[in-house]
C-alpha positions in Angstrom: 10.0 4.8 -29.4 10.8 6.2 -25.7 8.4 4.3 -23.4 8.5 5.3 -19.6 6.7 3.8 -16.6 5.9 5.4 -14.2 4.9 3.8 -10.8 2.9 6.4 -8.4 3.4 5.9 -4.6 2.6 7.9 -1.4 2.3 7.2 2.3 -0.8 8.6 3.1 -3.2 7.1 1.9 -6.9 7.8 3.7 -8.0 3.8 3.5 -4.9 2.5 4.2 -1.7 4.0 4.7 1.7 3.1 4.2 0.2 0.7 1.6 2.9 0.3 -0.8 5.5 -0.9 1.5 2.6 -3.9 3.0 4.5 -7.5 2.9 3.3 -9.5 0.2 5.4 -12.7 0.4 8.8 -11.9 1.0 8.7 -8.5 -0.6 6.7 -5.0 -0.4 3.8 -4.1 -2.8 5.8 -1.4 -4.6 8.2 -4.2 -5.3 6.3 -6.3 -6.7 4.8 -3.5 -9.6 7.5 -2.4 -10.1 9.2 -5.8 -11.3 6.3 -6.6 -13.5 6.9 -3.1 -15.1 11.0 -3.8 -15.7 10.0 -7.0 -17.5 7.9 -5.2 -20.3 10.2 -5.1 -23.3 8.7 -2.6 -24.9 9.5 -0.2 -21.5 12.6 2.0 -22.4 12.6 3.2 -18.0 10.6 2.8 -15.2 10.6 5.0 -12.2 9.1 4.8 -8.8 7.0 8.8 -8.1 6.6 9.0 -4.3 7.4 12.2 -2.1 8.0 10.1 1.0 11.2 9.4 2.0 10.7 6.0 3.4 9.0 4.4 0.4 12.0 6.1 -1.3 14.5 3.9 0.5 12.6 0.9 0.3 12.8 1.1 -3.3 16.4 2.2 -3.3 17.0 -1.1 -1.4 15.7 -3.7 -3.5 17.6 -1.7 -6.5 15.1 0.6 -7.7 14.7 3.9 -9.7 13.0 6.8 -7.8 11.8 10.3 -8.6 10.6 12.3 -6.1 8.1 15.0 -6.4 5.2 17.2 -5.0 3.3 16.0 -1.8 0.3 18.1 -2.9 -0.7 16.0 -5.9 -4.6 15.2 -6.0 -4.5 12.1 -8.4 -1.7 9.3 -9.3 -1.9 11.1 -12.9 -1.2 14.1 -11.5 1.9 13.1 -9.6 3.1 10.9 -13.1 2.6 14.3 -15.0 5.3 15.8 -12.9 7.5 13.4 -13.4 7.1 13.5 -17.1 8.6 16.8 -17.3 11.7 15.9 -16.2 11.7 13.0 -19.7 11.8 15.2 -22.8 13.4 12.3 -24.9 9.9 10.1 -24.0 6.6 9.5 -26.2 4.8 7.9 -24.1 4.0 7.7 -20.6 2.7 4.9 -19.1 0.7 5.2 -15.5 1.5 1.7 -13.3 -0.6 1.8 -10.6 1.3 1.2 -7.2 -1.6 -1.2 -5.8 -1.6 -3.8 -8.4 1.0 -6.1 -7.1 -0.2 -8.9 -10.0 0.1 -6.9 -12.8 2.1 -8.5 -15.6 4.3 -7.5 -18.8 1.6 -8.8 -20.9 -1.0 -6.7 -19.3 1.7 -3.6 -20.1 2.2 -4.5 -23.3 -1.2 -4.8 -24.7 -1.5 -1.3 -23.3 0.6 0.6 -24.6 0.4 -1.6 -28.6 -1.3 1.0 -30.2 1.3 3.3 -30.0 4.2 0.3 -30.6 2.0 -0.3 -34.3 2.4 3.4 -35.0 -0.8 5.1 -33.5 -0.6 8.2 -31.5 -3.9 8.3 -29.4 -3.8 10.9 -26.9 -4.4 8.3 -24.0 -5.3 3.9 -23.8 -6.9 2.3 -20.7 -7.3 -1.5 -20.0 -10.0 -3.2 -19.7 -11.1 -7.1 -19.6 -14.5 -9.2 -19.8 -17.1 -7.9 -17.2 -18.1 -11.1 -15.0 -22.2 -10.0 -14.8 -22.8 -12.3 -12.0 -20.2 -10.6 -9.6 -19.4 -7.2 -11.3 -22.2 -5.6 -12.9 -24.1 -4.0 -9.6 -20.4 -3.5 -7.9 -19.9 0.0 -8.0 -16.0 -1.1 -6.7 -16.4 -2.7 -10.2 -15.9 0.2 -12.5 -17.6 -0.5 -16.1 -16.5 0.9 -19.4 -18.6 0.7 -22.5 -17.2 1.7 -25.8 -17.9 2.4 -29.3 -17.5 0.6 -32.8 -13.8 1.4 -33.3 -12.4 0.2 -29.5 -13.4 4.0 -28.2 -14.8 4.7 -24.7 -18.0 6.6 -24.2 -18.7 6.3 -20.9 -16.8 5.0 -17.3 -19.2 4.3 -14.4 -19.4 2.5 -11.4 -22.8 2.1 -11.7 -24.9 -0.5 -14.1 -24.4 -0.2 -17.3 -26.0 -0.1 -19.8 -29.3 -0.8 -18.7 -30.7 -3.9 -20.4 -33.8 -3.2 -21.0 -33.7 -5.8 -23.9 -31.6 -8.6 -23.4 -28.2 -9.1 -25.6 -24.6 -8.7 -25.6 -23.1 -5.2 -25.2 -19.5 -3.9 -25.4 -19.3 -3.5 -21.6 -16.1 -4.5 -20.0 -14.4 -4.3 -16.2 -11.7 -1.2 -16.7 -8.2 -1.9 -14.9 -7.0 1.1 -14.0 -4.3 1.2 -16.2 -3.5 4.3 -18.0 -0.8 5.3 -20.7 -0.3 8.8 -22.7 1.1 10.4 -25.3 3.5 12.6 -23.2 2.3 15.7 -24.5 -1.3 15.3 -23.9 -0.2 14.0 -20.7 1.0 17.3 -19.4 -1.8 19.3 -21.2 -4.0 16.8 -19.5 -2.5 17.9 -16.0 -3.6 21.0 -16.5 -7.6 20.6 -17.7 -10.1 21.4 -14.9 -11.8 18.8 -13.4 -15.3 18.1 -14.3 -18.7 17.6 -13.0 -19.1 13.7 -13.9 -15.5 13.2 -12.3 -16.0 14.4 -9.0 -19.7 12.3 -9.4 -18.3 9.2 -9.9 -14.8 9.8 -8.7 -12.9 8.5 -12.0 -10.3 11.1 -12.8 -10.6 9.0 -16.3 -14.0 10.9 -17.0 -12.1 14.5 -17.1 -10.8 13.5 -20.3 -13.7 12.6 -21.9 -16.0 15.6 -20.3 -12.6 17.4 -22.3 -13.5 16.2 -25.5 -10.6 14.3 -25.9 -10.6 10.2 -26.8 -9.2 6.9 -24.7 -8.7 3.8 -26.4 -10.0 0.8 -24.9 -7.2 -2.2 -24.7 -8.1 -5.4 -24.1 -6.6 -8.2 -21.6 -7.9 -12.1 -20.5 -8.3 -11.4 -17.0 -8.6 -9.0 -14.5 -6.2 -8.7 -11.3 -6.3 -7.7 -7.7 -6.2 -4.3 -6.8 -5.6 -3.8 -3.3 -6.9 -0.9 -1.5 -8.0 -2.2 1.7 -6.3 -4.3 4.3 -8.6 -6.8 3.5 -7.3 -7.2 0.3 -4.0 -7.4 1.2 -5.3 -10.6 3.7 -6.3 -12.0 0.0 -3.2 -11.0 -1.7 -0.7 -12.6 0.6 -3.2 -16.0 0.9 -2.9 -15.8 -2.9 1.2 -15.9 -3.1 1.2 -18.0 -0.1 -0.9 -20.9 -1.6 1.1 -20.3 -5.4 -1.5 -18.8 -7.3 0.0 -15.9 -8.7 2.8 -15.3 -11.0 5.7 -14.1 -10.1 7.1 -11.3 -12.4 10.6 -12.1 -12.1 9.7 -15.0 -13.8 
Protein backbone atom coordinates (compact mmCIF):
# COMPACT_ATOMS: atom_id res chain seq x y z
CA UNK A 1 0.00 0.00 0.00
CA UNK A 2 0.98 3.64 -1.29
CA UNK A 3 0.91 5.87 1.87
CA UNK A 4 1.60 9.73 1.25
CA UNK A 5 2.01 12.54 3.72
CA UNK A 6 1.23 15.43 3.06
CA UNK A 7 2.44 18.46 5.21
CA UNK A 8 0.25 21.83 4.42
CA UNK A 9 2.10 25.13 4.83
CA UNK A 10 1.37 28.83 3.92
CA UNK A 11 2.74 32.22 4.87
CA UNK A 12 -0.20 33.98 5.56
CA UNK A 13 -1.72 33.00 8.17
CA UNK A 14 -4.40 35.73 9.86
CA UNK A 15 -3.26 34.78 13.66
CA UNK A 16 0.16 34.47 12.98
CA UNK A 17 2.00 34.62 10.02
CA UNK A 18 5.05 33.19 8.73
CA UNK A 19 4.31 30.43 11.31
CA UNK A 20 5.85 27.51 9.94
CA UNK A 21 9.32 28.87 9.57
CA UNK A 22 9.02 30.18 13.76
CA UNK A 23 12.44 28.84 15.54
CA UNK A 24 11.70 26.03 17.72
CA UNK A 25 15.14 24.95 19.09
CA UNK A 26 17.55 25.04 16.59
CA UNK A 27 15.14 24.33 13.69
CA UNK A 28 11.85 25.79 12.07
CA UNK A 29 8.29 24.36 12.85
CA UNK A 30 7.82 22.85 9.29
CA UNK A 31 11.00 21.02 10.14
CA UNK A 32 10.15 19.57 12.84
CA UNK A 33 6.57 17.92 11.23
CA UNK A 34 7.96 17.10 8.77
CA UNK A 35 10.77 14.77 10.43
CA UNK A 36 8.21 13.12 12.66
CA UNK A 37 6.28 12.27 9.32
CA UNK A 38 9.74 10.67 7.49
CA UNK A 39 10.08 8.40 10.52
CA UNK A 40 6.55 6.68 10.10
CA UNK A 41 7.36 3.35 8.40
CA UNK A 42 4.29 2.72 7.17
CA UNK A 43 4.81 6.37 5.01
CA UNK A 44 5.72 5.40 1.38
CA UNK A 45 6.48 9.84 0.72
CA UNK A 46 6.00 12.80 2.43
CA UNK A 47 5.83 16.22 0.82
CA UNK A 48 5.78 19.69 2.08
CA UNK A 49 2.28 21.71 0.11
CA UNK A 50 3.09 25.43 0.45
CA UNK A 51 2.69 28.19 -2.44
CA UNK A 52 5.16 30.44 -0.89
CA UNK A 53 8.47 30.49 -2.06
CA UNK A 54 10.31 31.17 1.05
CA UNK A 55 8.90 28.31 3.13
CA UNK A 56 9.78 26.46 -0.13
CA UNK A 57 13.48 27.04 0.41
CA UNK A 58 13.51 26.63 3.89
CA UNK A 59 12.40 23.20 3.40
CA UNK A 60 14.67 22.67 0.42
CA UNK A 61 17.48 23.50 2.81
CA UNK A 62 17.17 21.18 5.52
CA UNK A 63 16.69 18.42 2.64
CA UNK A 64 13.12 18.37 2.13
CA UNK A 65 10.37 17.40 -0.50
CA UNK A 66 8.19 20.26 -1.70
CA UNK A 67 5.07 20.60 -3.93
CA UNK A 68 3.83 23.73 -4.69
CA UNK A 69 0.37 24.61 -5.45
CA UNK A 70 -2.60 27.07 -5.45
CA UNK A 71 -2.54 30.26 -3.13
CA UNK A 72 -6.34 30.43 -3.18
CA UNK A 73 -6.97 27.27 -1.15
CA UNK A 74 -9.53 27.85 1.78
CA UNK A 75 -8.64 24.84 4.02
CA UNK A 76 -5.23 22.66 4.68
CA UNK A 77 -7.41 19.73 3.05
CA UNK A 78 -8.06 21.63 0.28
CA UNK A 79 -4.54 22.53 -0.57
CA UNK A 80 -3.48 18.41 0.27
CA UNK A 81 -6.32 17.57 -2.36
CA UNK A 82 -4.32 19.29 -4.92
CA UNK A 83 -1.46 17.71 -4.32
CA UNK A 84 -3.02 14.35 -4.41
CA UNK A 85 -3.63 14.59 -7.97
CA UNK A 86 -0.41 14.79 -8.95
CA UNK A 87 0.08 10.73 -6.85
CA UNK A 88 -2.09 8.34 -8.97
CA UNK A 89 0.07 5.33 -7.63
CA UNK A 90 -1.21 6.40 -3.81
CA UNK A 91 -4.17 4.86 -1.61
CA UNK A 92 -4.05 6.87 0.94
CA UNK A 93 -3.47 10.36 1.81
CA UNK A 94 -2.54 11.38 4.99
CA UNK A 95 -3.13 15.32 6.15
CA UNK A 96 -0.01 16.33 8.66
CA UNK A 97 -0.77 19.40 10.00
CA UNK A 98 2.05 22.06 9.64
CA UNK A 99 1.51 23.40 13.42
CA UNK A 100 2.12 20.31 15.27
CA UNK A 101 5.72 20.47 15.76
CA UNK A 102 5.36 17.27 18.48
CA UNK A 103 3.66 15.04 16.53
CA UNK A 104 5.19 11.55 16.42
CA UNK A 105 5.42 8.33 14.11
CA UNK A 106 3.30 6.56 16.60
CA UNK A 107 0.62 9.14 16.55
CA UNK A 108 0.90 8.54 12.39
CA UNK A 109 0.75 5.25 12.55
CA UNK A 110 -2.21 4.62 14.67
CA UNK A 111 -3.90 6.83 12.09
CA UNK A 112 -3.66 5.60 9.32
CA UNK A 113 -3.88 1.32 10.93
CA UNK A 114 -7.15 0.78 9.61
CA UNK A 115 -6.27 0.94 6.31
CA UNK A 116 -2.54 -0.96 7.00
CA UNK A 117 -5.16 -4.06 8.51
CA UNK A 118 -7.01 -3.94 5.17
CA UNK A 119 -9.95 -1.45 5.72
CA UNK A 120 -10.74 1.17 3.31
CA UNK A 121 -12.80 3.89 5.32
CA UNK A 122 -13.33 6.81 3.25
CA UNK A 123 -11.45 9.05 5.94
CA UNK A 124 -9.74 8.37 10.08
CA UNK A 125 -9.17 11.31 12.49
CA UNK A 126 -7.28 11.11 15.85
CA UNK A 127 -8.37 11.62 18.81
CA UNK A 128 -7.17 11.04 22.71
CA UNK A 129 -8.82 11.04 26.34
CA UNK A 130 -10.70 14.38 26.93
CA UNK A 131 -9.08 15.96 30.31
CA UNK A 132 -12.76 17.28 31.80
CA UNK A 133 -11.17 19.52 34.18
CA UNK A 134 -9.28 21.64 31.47
CA UNK A 135 -10.96 20.60 28.16
CA UNK A 136 -14.56 20.15 28.30
CA UNK A 137 -15.84 24.08 28.43
CA UNK A 138 -12.66 25.00 25.97
CA UNK A 139 -14.15 25.56 22.84
CA UNK A 140 -10.09 25.70 21.55
CA UNK A 141 -10.69 22.09 22.80
CA UNK A 142 -12.55 20.52 19.96
CA UNK A 143 -14.63 17.36 21.28
CA UNK A 144 -15.56 14.30 19.34
CA UNK A 145 -18.10 11.75 20.44
CA UNK A 146 -18.59 8.60 18.61
CA UNK A 147 -20.65 5.57 18.20
CA UNK A 148 -20.45 1.82 19.13
CA UNK A 149 -18.14 0.68 16.36
CA UNK A 150 -15.13 3.72 16.76
CA UNK A 151 -17.59 6.08 14.37
CA UNK A 152 -18.00 9.80 14.87
CA UNK A 153 -21.30 11.44 15.17
CA UNK A 154 -20.64 14.66 16.10
CA UNK A 155 -17.39 17.32 16.30
CA UNK A 156 -17.92 20.49 18.41
CA UNK A 157 -16.19 22.92 20.24
CA UNK A 158 -18.71 23.27 22.50
CA UNK A 159 -19.73 20.86 25.72
CA UNK A 160 -20.59 17.74 24.91
CA UNK A 161 -22.69 15.81 25.58
CA UNK A 162 -24.54 17.41 28.15
CA UNK A 163 -24.52 15.32 31.31
CA UNK A 164 -27.52 15.61 32.52
CA UNK A 165 -27.01 12.17 34.39
CA UNK A 166 -23.64 11.57 35.47
CA UNK A 167 -21.41 8.56 33.74
CA UNK A 168 -18.81 7.86 31.32
CA UNK A 169 -19.41 8.77 27.65
CA UNK A 170 -17.28 8.18 24.54
CA UNK A 171 -16.13 11.73 24.34
CA UNK A 172 -12.67 12.34 23.40
CA UNK A 173 -10.20 15.61 22.57
CA UNK A 174 -9.89 15.30 18.46
CA UNK A 175 -6.14 16.10 17.07
CA UNK A 176 -6.48 17.41 14.04
CA UNK A 177 -5.15 14.72 12.22
CA UNK A 178 -6.75 13.61 9.10
CA UNK A 179 -6.03 10.67 6.58
CA UNK A 180 -8.10 9.53 3.29
CA UNK A 181 -8.72 7.18 0.96
CA UNK A 182 -7.26 9.19 -2.03
CA UNK A 183 -10.34 8.99 -3.99
CA UNK A 184 -12.71 10.19 -1.48
CA UNK A 185 -10.19 12.63 -0.91
CA UNK A 186 -10.54 14.38 -4.19
CA UNK A 187 -14.35 13.81 -4.26
CA UNK A 188 -14.26 15.34 -0.87
CA UNK A 189 -12.54 18.57 -2.31
CA UNK A 190 -15.26 19.10 -4.27
CA UNK A 191 -18.53 18.72 -1.77
CA UNK A 192 -19.99 22.08 -0.72
CA UNK A 193 -19.55 23.24 2.43
CA UNK A 194 -22.19 23.06 4.97
CA UNK A 195 -24.19 24.87 7.47
CA UNK A 196 -22.67 23.12 10.78
CA UNK A 197 -19.13 23.77 9.22
CA UNK A 198 -19.07 27.24 8.81
CA UNK A 199 -20.96 27.18 12.60
CA UNK A 200 -18.45 25.74 14.29
CA UNK A 201 -15.61 26.15 11.90
CA UNK A 202 -14.44 22.38 11.59
CA UNK A 203 -13.98 21.65 7.92
CA UNK A 204 -14.31 17.92 9.50
CA UNK A 205 -18.21 18.49 9.93
CA UNK A 206 -18.64 18.81 5.92
CA UNK A 207 -18.06 15.26 5.65
CA UNK A 208 -20.35 14.17 8.01
CA UNK A 209 -23.29 16.84 7.03
CA UNK A 210 -22.26 14.73 3.43
CA UNK A 211 -23.25 11.60 4.72
CA UNK A 212 -20.12 10.14 4.52
CA UNK A 213 -18.29 8.23 7.77
CA UNK A 214 -14.69 9.19 9.80
CA UNK A 215 -13.19 6.71 11.97
CA UNK A 216 -12.21 7.63 15.23
CA UNK A 217 -8.35 6.58 16.05
CA UNK A 218 -7.12 6.51 19.23
CA UNK A 219 -3.66 7.86 20.83
CA UNK A 220 -2.27 8.28 24.79
CA UNK A 221 -1.87 11.88 24.70
CA UNK A 222 -2.58 14.85 23.19
CA UNK A 223 0.12 17.37 21.75
CA UNK A 224 0.70 21.06 21.23
CA UNK A 225 -0.76 22.73 18.52
CA UNK A 226 0.57 26.07 17.97
CA UNK A 227 -1.45 28.70 16.48
CA UNK A 228 -0.63 31.68 18.42
CA UNK A 229 2.64 33.22 19.37
CA UNK A 230 1.97 32.36 22.66
CA UNK A 231 2.14 28.97 21.97
CA UNK A 232 5.13 29.04 20.32
CA UNK A 233 6.63 30.97 23.80
CA UNK A 234 5.38 27.31 25.27
CA UNK A 235 6.78 25.27 22.56
CA UNK A 236 10.32 26.53 22.59
CA UNK A 237 10.21 26.56 26.80
CA UNK A 238 9.19 22.90 26.14
CA UNK A 239 12.39 21.79 23.92
CA UNK A 240 14.45 24.14 25.84
CA UNK A 241 13.85 22.46 29.31
CA UNK A 242 13.98 18.62 27.37
CA UNK A 243 10.47 17.71 27.46
CA UNK A 244 9.64 16.77 24.17
CA UNK A 245 10.83 14.12 21.94
CA UNK A 246 12.77 14.68 19.38
CA UNK A 247 11.60 12.86 16.06
CA UNK A 248 14.91 12.20 14.72
CA UNK A 249 15.22 10.10 17.51
Amino acid sequence: MQILGVIPARYASQRFPGKPLAMIGERPMVQWVYEAAKRTPVFSNVVVATDNETIAACVRGFGGAVEMTRSDHATGTDRVAEVAQRYAEVQVVVNVQGDQPFVTPDMLTRLVAPYVEGASPEMTTLACPLDPATGYTDPNVVKVVCDRHGRALYFSRAPIPYYRQAGPAPVFHHLGLYAFRRDFLLHYAQLASTPLEHAEALEQLRVLEHGYTIVVCQTPTSVLEINTPEELVQAQSLVARGLVADARG
